[in-house]
LUMKEZA-445517 format. One line per 2 residues: for each residue x, y, z of C-alpha. Coordinates in steps of 0.25 Angstrom, whole numbers, plus 5000, padded with zeros to 4 digits. Example, Ala and Ser with C-alpha at 12.3 -4.5 7.8 and 13.67 -1.06 7.14 Angstrom:
BEGIN
5049,4982,5031 ~ 5055,4996,5029
This chain:
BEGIN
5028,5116,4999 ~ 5025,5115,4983
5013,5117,4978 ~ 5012,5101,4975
5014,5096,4988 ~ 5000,5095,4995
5004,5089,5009 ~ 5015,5093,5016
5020,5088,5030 ~ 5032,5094,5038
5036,5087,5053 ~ 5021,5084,5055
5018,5077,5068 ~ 5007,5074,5076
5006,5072,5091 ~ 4996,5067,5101
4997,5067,5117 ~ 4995,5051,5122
4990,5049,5135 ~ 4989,5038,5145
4977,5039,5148 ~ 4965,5048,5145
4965,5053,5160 ~ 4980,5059,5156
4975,5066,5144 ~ 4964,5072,5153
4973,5075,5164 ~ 4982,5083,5155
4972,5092,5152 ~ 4973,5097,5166
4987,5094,5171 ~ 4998,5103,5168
5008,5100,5157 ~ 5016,5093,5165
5008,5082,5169 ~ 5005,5080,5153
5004,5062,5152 ~ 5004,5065,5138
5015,5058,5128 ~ 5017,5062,5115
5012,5054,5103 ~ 5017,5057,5089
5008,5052,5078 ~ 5016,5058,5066
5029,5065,5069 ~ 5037,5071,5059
5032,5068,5047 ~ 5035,5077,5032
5030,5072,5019 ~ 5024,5081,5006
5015,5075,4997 ~ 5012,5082,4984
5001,5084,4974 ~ 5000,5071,4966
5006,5062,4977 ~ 4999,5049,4983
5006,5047,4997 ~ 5002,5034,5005
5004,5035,5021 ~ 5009,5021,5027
5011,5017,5042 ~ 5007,5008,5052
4993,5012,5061 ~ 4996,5024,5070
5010,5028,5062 ~ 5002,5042,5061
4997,5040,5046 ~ 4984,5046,5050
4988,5055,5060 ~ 4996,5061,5048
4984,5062,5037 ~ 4976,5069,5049
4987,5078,5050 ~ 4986,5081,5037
4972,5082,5034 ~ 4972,5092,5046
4964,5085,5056 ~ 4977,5084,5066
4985,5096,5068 ~ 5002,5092,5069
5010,5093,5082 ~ 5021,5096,5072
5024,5098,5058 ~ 5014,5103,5049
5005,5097,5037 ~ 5001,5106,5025
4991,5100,5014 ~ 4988,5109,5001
4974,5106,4995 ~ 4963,5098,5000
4964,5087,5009 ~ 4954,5075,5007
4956,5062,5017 ~ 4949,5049,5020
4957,5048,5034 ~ 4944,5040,5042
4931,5034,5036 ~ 4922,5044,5043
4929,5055,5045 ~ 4921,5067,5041
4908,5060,5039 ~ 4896,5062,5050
4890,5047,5055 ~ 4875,5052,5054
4876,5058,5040 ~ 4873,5051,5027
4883,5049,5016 ~ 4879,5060,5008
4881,5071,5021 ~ 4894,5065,5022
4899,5066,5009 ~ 4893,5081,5012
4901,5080,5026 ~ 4913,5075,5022
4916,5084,5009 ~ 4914,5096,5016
4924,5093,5027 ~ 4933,5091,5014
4932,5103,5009 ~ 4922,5101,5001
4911,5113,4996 ~ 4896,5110,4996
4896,5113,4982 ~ 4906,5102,4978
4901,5092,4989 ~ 4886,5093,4979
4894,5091,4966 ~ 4901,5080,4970
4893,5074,4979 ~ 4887,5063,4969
4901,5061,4966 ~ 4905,5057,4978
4894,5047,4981 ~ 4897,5040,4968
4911,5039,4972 ~ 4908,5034,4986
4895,5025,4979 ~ 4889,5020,4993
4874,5021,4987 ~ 4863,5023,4995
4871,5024,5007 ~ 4875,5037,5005
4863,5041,5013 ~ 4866,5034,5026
4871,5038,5037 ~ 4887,5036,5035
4887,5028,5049 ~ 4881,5017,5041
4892,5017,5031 ~ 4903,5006,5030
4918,5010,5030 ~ 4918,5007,5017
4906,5017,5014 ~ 4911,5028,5023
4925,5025,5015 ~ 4918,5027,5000
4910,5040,5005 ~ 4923,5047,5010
4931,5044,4999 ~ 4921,5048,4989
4922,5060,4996 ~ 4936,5064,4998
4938,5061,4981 ~ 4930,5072,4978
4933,5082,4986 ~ 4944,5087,4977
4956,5084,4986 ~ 4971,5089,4984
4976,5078,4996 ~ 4968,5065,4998
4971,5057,5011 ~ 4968,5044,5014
4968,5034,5026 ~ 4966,5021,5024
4952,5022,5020 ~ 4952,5014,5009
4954,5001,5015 ~ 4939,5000,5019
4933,5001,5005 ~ 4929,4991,4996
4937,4988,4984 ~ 4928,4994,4975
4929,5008,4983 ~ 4943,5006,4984
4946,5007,4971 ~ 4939,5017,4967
4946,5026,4979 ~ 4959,5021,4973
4956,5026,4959 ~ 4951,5039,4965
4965,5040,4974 ~ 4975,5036,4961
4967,5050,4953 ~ 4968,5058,4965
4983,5057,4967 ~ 4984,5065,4953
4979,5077,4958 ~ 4980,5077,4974
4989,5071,4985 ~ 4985,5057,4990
4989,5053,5004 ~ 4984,5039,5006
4986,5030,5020 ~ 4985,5016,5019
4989,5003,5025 ~ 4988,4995,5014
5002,4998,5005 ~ 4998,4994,4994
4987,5004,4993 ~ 4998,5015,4996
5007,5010,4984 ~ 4995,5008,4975
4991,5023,4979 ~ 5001,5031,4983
5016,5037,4977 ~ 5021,5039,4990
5020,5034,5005 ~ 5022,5039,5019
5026,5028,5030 ~ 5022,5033,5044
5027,5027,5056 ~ 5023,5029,5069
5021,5044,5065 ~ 5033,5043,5058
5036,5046,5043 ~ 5045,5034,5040
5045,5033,5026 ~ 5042,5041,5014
5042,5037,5000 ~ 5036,5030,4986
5023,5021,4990 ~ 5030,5009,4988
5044,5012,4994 ~ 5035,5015,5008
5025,5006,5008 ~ 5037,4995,5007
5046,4999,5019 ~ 5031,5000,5026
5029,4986,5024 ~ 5043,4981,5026
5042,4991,5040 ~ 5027,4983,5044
5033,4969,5043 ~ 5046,4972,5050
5038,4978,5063 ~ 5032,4966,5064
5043,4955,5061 ~ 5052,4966,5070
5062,4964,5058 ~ 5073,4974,5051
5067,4975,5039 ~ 5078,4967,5032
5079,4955,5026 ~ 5092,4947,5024
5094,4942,5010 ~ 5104,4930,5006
5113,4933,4996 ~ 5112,4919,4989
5105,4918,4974 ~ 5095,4910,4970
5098,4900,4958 ~ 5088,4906,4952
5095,4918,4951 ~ 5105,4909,4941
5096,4904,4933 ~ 5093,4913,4919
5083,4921,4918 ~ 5070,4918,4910
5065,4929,4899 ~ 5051,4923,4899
5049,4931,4885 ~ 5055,4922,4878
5045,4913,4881 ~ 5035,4921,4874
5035,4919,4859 ~ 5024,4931,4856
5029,4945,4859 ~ 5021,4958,4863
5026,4970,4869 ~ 5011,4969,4877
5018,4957,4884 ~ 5022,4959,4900
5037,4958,4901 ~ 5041,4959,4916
5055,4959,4917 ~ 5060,4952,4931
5073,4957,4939 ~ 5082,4947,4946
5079,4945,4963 ~ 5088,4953,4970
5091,4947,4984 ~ 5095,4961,4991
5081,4965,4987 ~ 5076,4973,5000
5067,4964,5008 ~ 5063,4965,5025
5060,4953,5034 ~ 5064,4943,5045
5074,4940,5035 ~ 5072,4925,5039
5072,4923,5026 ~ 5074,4930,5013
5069,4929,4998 ~ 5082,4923,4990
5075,4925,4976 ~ 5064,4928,4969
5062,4926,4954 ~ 5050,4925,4945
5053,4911,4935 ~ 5046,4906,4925
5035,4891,4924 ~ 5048,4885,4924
5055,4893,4934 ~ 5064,4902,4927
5068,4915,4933 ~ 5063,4925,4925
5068,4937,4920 ~ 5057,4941,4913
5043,4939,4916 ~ 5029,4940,4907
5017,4944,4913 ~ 5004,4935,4911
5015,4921,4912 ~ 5016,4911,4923
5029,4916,4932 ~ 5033,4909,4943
5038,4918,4958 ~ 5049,4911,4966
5054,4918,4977 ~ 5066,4910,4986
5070,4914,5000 ~ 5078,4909,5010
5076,4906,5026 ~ 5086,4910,5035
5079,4905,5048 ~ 5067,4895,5048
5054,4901,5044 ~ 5040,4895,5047
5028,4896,5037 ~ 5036,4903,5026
5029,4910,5015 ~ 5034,4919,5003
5024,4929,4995 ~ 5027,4939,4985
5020,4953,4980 ~ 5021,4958,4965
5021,4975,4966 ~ 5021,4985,4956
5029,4999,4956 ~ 5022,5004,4966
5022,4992,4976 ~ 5007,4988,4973
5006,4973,4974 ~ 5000,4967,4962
5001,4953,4967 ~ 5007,4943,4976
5007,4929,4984 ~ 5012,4919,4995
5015,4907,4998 ~ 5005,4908,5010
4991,4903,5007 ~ 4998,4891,4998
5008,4887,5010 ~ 4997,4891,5021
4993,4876,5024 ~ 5010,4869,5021
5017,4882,5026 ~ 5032,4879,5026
5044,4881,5035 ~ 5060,4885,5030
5071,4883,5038 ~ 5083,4893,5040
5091,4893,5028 ~ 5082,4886,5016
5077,4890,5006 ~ 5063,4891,4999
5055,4897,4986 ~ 5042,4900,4982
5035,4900,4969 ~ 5023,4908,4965
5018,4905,4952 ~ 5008,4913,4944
5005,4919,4933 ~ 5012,4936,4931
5001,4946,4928 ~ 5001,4955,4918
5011,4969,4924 ~ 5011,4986,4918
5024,4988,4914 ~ 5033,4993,4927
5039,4988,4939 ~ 5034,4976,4948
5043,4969,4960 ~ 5038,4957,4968
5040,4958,4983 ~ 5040,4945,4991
5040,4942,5005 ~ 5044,4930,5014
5037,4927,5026 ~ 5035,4916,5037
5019,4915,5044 ~ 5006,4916,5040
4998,4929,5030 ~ 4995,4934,5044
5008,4932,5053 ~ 5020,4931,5047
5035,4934,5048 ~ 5040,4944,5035
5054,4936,5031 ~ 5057,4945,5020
5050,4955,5012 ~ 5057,4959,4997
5050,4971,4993 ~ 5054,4969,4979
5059,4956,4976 ~ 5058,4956,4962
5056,4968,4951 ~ 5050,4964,4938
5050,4976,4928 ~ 5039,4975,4918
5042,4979,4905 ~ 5030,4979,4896
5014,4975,4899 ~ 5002,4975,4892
4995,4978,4908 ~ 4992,4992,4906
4980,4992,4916 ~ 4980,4987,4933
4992,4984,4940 ~ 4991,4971,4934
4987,4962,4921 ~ 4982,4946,4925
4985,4935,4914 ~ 4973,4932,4908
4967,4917,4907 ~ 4961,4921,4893
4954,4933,4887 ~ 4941,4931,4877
4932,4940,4871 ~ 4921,4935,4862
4911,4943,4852 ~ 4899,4939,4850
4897,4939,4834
């Protein structure tokens, strides 16, 4: 162990006794070992990880793959049938709204309540204890009892908590999907300053919350650690691993080898268009489709070519933020596929989705059919925002069905890279085109 690393796991598992009845469990109490009905079930097994100071780790996995099994383990309120668990420094966790607060009390005794069972002196709980109700800002509900509260109340009084209590490790489940988007903001701005100076353990079914937050990601599966690795790298073969349980498909998609023709044609510098130049402007420079590009699915059918062209369809090589571009991603059928639609997500680095679309709601009244071997092509048109400099990649997806039940065709992760080399967006994920900007001074 270094003096950096704050959790440390070593062949942890944990192991419950099932019964098939609760007359069995009783009945063991009393009968000898030999008449035990008990099977073993093994919630976590086998599981080594170290997460150091500084580190924002985000735990994925299907419901009962033992992701809170493993953060009670952790915040030691289980005890491991094998391995061991160490943390260095003090553990703060938001693992159930309610947990550690008393029904009957008001707000005020639980923020009292709460802080003390984390560790908290009586001293620091009076200093900062207007603090915290300014954080948590429920007004004069403070004063009720908390069995009053909303899960969205009970959710803003125990963060406000937990962030000051001076924590080396914060852990948290999934609490923040019942707060407002105000609250939830504020929470995430809170997390993104805390990972400078602690260890951030963060559970969520929401990916795109884990990539946002998190450098790495755990992938837990049915107690099994199955993947370890960068936020985005997890979050994406978790993904790919959801839609091929339910399609029961390989998680590969066959891709033809054939080319587009618009692969031939020569690629457009939309620069030269622009007769004034600043080095302010947005220059996103566009890689060429690579049909190997990994992708999973049915692999019924399978994305031929995607290219970004101009207003009059020219494939781009280079592409300006703030202009009108056109998206045409072809695919081909190879069996007969009902109620075809296509969609397409922009990411950045760190496989946050900026933006993206379907074909669904504008074919949703006319779907359309594609017979076994034809092709077919859809155009997005729209206006590019304004993008930091850095990498981008647009994933896109083919499907067959409706938003709520459909058949995954092929998913390519990272269809097309665009690289962007200058960009006067300094500030958000994004810049948006503006219709016009005026200012006026009164004289």
């Amino acid at each position: 162990m270094t003096s950096s690393v704050l959790i440390e796991a070593h062949g942890l598992g944990k192991c419950y006794d099932v019964y098939p009845s609760a007359q069995h469990r009783l009945l063991d109490q009393f009968l000898p070992r030999r008449w035990r009905q008990a099977r073993p079930f093994w919630a976590l097994q086998n599981v080594d990880f170290r997460i150091a100071l500084g580190e924002s780790v985000g735990i994925v996995g299907r419901n009962g793959s033992g992701k809170s099994t493993l953060l009670q383990l952790i915040c030691g309120t289980l005890t491991p049938t094998t391995g061991s668990v160490s943390t260095y420094g003090r553990v703060a966790a938001l693992l159930e709204l309610g947990a550690g607060f008393n029904p009957e009390f008001d707000g005020i005794e639980n923020v009292r309540l709460n802080a003390a069972i984390l560790g908290m002196s009586s001293k620091q709980i009076d200093e900062r204890l207007d603090s915290i109700l300014a954080f948590a800002d429920i007004g004069e509900f403070v004063h009720q009892p908390v069995k009053h509260y909303s899960s969205g109340m009970f959710l803003r009084l125990a963060f406000a908590v937990v962030a000051h209590v001076d924590a080396d490790i914060l852990i948290i489940d999934e609490a923040l999907a019942v707060g407002d988007a105000v609250f939830t903001q504020k929470c995430m701005r809170f997390l993104r300053d805390f990972k400078k100076r602690g260890a951030l353990l963060f559970v969520s079914h929401d990916v795109s919350s884990v990539t946002a937050l998190c450098d790495r990601a755990l992938w837990l599966d049915h107690g099994q650690l199955r993947m370890g690795g960068s936020a985005k790298e997890v979050t994406e073969a978790y993904l790919e691993h959801i839609y091929s349980a339910q399609q029961a498909i390989d998680g590969t998609a066959a891709v033809p080898q054939s080319r587009s023709p618009l692969a031939e044609l020569p690629r457009h510098d939309m620069r030269r268009d622009f007769l004034m130049q600043s080095p302010l402007r947005n220059d996103i420079r566009v890689d060429v489709f690579d049909p190997q590009t990994k992708g999973f699915g049915s692999a019924l059918a399978a994305v031929t070519m995607i290219a970004l062209l101009d207003t009059e369809r020219r494939p781009l090589a280079w592409v300006v933020g703030g202009e009108e571009v056109i998206l045409r991603i072809e695919w081909m059928a190879h069996q007969a596929i009902e109620r075809v639609s296509v969609g397409f997500m922009l990411k950045n680095r760190h496989g946050q989705v900026l933006f993206g679309d379907n074909t669904l709601i504008a074919y949703r009244d006319k779907p359309m059919s594609q017979r076994a071997g034809a092709a077919a092509h859809a155009e997005f048109r729209f206006r590019l925002p304004f993008l930091p400099s850095g990498q981008y990649s647009i994933s896109t997806a083919l499907a067959s069905g409706t938003q709520d039940q459909h058949v995954l065709h092929q998913w390519v992760h990272e269809a097309l890279i665009l690289h962007c080399e200058s960009s006067h967006a300094v500030h958000g994920l994004l810049g948006v085109p503006m219709a016009s900007i005026s200012m006026e001074v009164e004289q």
